[in-house]
N, CA, C and O atoms as a GROMACS GRO file, in nm:
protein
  304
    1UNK      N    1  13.553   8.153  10.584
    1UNK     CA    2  13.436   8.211  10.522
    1UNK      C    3  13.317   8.190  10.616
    1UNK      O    4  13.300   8.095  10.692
    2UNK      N    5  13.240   8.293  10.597
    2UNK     CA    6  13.107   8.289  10.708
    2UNK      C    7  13.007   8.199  10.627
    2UNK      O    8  13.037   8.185  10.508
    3UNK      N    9  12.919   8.151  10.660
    3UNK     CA   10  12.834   8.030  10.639
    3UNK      C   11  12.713   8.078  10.628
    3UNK      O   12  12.652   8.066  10.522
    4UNK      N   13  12.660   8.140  10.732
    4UNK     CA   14  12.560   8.169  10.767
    4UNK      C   15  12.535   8.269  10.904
    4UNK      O   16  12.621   8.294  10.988
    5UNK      N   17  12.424   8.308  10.902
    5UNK     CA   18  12.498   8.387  11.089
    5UNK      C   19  12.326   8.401  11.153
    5UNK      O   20  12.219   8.442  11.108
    6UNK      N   21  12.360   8.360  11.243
    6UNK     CA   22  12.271   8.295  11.345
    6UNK      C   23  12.227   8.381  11.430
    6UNK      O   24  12.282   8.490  11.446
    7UNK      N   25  12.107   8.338  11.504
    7UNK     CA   26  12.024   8.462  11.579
    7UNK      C   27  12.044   8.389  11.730
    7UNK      O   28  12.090   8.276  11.742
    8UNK      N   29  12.011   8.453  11.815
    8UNK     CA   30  12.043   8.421  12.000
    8UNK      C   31  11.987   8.288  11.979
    8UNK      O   32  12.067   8.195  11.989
    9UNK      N   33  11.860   8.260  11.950
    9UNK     CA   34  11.790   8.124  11.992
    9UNK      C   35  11.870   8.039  11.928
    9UNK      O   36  11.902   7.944  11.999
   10UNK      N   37  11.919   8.038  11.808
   10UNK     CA   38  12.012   7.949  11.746
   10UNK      C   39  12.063   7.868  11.768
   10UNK      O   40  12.053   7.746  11.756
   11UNK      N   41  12.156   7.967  11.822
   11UNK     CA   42  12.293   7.983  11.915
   11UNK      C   43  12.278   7.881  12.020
   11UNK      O   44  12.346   7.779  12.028
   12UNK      N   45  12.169   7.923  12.114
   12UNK     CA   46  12.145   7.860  12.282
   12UNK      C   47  12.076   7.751  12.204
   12UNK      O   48  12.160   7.660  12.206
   13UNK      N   49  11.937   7.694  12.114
   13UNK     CA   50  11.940   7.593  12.073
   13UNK      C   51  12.061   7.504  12.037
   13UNK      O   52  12.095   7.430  12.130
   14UNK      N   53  12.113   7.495  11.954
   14UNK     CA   54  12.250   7.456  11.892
   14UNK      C   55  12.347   7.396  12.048
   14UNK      O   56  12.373   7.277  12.066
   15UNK      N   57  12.383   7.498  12.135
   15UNK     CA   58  12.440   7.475  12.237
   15UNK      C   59  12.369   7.412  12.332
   15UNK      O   60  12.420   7.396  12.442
   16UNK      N   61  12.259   7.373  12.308
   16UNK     CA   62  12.174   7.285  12.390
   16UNK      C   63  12.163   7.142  12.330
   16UNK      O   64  12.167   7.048  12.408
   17UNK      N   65  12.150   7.118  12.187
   17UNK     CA   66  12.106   7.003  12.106
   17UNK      C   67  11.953   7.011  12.116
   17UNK      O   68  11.893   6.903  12.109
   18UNK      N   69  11.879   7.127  12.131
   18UNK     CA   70  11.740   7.165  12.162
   18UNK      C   71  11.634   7.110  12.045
   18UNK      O   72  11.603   7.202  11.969
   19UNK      N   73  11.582   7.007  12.020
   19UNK     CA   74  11.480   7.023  11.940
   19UNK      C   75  11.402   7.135  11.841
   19UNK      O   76  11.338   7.110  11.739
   20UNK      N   77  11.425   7.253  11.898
   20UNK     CA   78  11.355   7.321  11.828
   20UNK      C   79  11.453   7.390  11.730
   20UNK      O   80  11.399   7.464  11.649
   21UNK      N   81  11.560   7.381  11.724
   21UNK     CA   82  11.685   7.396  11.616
   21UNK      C   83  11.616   7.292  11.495
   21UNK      O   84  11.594   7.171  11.497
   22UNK      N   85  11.598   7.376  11.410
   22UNK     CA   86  11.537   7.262  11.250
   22UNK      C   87  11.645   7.198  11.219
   22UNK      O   88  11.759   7.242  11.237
   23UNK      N   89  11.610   7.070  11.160
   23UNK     CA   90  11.712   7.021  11.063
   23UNK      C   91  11.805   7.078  10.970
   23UNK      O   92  11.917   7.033  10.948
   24UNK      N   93  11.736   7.216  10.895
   24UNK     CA   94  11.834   7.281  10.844
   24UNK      C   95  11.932   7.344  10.904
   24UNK      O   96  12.049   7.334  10.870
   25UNK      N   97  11.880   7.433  11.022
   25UNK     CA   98  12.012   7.492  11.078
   25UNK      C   99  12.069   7.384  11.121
   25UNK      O  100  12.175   7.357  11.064
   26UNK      N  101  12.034   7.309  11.206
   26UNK     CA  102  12.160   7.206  11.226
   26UNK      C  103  12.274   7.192  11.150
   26UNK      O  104  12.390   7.229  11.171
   27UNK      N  105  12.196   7.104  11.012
   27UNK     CA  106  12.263   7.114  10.920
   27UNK      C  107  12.362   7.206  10.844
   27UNK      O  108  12.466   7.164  10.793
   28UNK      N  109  12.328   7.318  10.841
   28UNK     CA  110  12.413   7.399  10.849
   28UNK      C  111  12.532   7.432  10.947
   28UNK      O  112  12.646   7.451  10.904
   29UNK      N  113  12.506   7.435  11.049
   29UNK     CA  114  12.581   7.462  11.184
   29UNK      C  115  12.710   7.362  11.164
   29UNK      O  116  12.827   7.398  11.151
   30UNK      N  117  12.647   7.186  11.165
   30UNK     CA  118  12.733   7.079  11.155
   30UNK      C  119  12.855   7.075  11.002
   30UNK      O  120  12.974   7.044  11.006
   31UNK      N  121  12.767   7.120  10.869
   31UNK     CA  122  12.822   7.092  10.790
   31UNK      C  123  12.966   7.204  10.769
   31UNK      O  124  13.074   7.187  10.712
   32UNK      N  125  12.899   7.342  10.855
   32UNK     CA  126  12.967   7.450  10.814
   32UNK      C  127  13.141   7.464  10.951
   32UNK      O  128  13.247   7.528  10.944
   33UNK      N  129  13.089   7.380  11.041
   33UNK     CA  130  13.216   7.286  11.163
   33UNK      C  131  13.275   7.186  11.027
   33UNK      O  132  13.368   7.235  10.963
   34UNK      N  133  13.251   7.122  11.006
   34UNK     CA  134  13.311   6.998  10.926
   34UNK      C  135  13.376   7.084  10.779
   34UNK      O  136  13.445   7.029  10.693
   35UNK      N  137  13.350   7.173  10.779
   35UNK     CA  138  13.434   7.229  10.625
   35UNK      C  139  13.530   7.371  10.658
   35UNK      O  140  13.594   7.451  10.590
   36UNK      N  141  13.503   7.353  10.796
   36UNK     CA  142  13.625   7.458  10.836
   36UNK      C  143  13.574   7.630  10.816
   36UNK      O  144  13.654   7.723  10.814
   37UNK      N  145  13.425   7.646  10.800
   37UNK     CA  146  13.396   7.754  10.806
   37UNK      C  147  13.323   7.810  10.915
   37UNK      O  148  13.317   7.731  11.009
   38UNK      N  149  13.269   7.909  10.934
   38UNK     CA  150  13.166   7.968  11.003
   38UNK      C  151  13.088   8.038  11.019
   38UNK      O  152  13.057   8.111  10.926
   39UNK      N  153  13.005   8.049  11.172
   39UNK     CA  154  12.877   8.087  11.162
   39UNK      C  155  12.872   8.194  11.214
   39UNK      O  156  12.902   8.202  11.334
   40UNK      N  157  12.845   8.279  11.162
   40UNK     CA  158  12.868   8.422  11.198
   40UNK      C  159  12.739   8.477  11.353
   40UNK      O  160  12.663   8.394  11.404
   41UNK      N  161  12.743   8.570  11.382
   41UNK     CA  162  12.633   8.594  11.512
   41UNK      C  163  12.668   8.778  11.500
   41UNK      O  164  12.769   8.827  11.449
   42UNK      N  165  12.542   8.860  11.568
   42UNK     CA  166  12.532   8.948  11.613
   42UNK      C  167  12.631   9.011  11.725
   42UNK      O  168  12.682   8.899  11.726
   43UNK      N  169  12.693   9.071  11.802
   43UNK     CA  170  12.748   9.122  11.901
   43UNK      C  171  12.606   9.108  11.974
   43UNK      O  172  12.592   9.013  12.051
   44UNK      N  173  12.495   9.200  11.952
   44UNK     CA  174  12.390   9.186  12.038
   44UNK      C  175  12.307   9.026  12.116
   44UNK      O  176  12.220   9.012  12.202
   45UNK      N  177  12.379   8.935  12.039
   45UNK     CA  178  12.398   8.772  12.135
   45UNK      C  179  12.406   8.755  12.222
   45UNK      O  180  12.339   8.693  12.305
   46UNK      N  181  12.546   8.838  12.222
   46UNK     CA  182  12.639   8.790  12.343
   46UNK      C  183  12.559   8.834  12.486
   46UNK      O  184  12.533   8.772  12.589
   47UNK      N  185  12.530   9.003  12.429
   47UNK     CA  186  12.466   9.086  12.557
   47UNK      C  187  12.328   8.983  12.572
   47UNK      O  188  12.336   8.925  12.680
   48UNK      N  189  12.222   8.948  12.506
   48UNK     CA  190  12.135   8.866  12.535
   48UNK      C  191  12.173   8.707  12.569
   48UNK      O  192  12.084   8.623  12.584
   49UNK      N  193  12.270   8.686  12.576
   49UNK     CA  194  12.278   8.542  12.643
   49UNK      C  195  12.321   8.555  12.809
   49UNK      O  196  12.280   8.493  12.907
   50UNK      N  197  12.441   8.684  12.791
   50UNK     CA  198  12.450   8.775  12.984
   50UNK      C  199  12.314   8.752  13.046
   50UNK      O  200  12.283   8.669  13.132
   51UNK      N  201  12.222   8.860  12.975
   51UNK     CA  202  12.081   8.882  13.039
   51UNK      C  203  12.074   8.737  13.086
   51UNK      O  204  12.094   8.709  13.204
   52UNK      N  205  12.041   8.632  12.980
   52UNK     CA  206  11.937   8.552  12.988
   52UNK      C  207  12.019   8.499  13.125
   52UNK      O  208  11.966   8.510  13.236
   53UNK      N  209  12.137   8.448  13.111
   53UNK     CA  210  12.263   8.331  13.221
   53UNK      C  211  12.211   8.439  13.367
   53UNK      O  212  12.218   8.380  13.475
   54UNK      N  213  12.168   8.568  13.373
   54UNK     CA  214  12.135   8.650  13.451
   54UNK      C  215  12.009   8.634  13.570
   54UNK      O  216  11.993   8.659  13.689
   55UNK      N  217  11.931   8.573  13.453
   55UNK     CA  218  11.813   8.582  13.479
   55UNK      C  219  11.776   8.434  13.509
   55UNK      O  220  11.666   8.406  13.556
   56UNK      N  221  11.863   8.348  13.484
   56UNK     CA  222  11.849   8.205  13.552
   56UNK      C  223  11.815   8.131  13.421
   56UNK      O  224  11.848   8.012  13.420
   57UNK      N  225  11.749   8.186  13.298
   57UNK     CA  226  11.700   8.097  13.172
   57UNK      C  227  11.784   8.045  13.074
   57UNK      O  228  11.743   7.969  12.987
   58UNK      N  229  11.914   8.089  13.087
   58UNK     CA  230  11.981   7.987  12.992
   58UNK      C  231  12.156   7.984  13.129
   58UNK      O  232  12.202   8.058  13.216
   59UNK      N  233  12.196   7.828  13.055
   59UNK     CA  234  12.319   7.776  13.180
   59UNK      C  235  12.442   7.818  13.135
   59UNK      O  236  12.483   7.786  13.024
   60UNK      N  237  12.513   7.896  13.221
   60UNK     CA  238  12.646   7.949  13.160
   60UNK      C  239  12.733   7.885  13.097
   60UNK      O  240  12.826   7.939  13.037
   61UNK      N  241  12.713   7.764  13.104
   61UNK     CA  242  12.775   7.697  12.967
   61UNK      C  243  12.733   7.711  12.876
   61UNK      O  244  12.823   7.698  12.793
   62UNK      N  245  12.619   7.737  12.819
   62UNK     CA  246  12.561   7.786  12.669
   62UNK      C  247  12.708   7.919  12.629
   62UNK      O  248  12.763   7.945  12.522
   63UNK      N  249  12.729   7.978  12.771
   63UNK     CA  250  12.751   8.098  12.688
   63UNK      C  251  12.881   8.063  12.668
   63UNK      O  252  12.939   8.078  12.560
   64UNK      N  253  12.936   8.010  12.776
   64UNK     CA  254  13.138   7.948  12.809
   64UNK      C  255  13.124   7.902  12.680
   64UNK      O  256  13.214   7.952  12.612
   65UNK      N  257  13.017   7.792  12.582
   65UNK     CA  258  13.093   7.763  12.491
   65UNK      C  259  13.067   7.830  12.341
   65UNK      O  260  13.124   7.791  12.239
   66UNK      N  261  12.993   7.914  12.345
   66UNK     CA  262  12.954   8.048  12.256
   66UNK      C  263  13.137   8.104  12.269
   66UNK      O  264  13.222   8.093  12.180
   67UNK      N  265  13.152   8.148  12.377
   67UNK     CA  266  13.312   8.215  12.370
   67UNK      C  267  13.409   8.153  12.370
   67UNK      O  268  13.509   8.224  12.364
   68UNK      N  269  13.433   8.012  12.378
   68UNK     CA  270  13.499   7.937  12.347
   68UNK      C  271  13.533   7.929  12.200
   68UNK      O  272  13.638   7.948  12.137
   69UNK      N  273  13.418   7.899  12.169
   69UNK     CA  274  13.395   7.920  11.995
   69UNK      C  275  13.493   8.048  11.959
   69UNK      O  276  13.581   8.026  11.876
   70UNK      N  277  13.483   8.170  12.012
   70UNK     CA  278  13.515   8.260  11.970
   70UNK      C  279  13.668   8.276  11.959
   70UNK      O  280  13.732   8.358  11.893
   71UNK      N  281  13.714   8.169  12.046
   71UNK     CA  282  13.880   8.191  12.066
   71UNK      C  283  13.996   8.081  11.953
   71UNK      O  284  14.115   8.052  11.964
   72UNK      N  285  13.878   8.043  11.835
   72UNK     CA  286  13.932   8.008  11.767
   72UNK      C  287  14.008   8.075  11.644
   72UNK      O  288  13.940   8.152  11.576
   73UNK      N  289  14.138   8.054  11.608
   73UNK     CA  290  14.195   8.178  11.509
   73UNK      C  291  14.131   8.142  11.346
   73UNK      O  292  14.125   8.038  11.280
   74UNK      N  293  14.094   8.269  11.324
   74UNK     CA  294  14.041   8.305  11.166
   74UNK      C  295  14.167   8.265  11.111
   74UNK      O  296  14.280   8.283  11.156
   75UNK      N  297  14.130   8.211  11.011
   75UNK     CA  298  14.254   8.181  10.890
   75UNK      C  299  14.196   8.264  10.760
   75UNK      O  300  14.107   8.204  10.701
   76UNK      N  301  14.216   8.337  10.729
   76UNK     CA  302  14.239   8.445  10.594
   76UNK      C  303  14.336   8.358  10.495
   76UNK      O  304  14.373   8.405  10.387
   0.00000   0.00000   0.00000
């Protein structure tokens, strides 16, 4: 089940441990890992995290583990 679904900064916050990620999303993010659900995202992310890893402002590991994430199997 989707949890919640998250916007680019989120995302690259979250994958950073960035301060400016609130306590709630955290919270969310962490609680919704620990109960076996997830966090849903845009397709248009992905293309804005390319740009950004492009443009030198975010580290391609933000994104390696954005798609990492992704290669986990849905259970229905």
């Amino acid at each position: 089940m989707i949890r919640a679904v998250a916007d680019t900064h989120a995302l690259i916050w979250y994958a950073y441990a960035d301060a400016r990620l609130s306590l709630t999303e955290l919270a969310t993010f962490e609680s919704a890992a620990a109960e076996g659900e997830q966090i849903g995202f845009l397709a248009i992310s992905l293309v804005e995290m390319v740009y950004l890893v492009e443009k030198g402002r975010v580290r391609v590991e933000a994104l390696d583990q954005l798609l990492a994430a992704l290669i986990i199997p849905i259970q229905f």
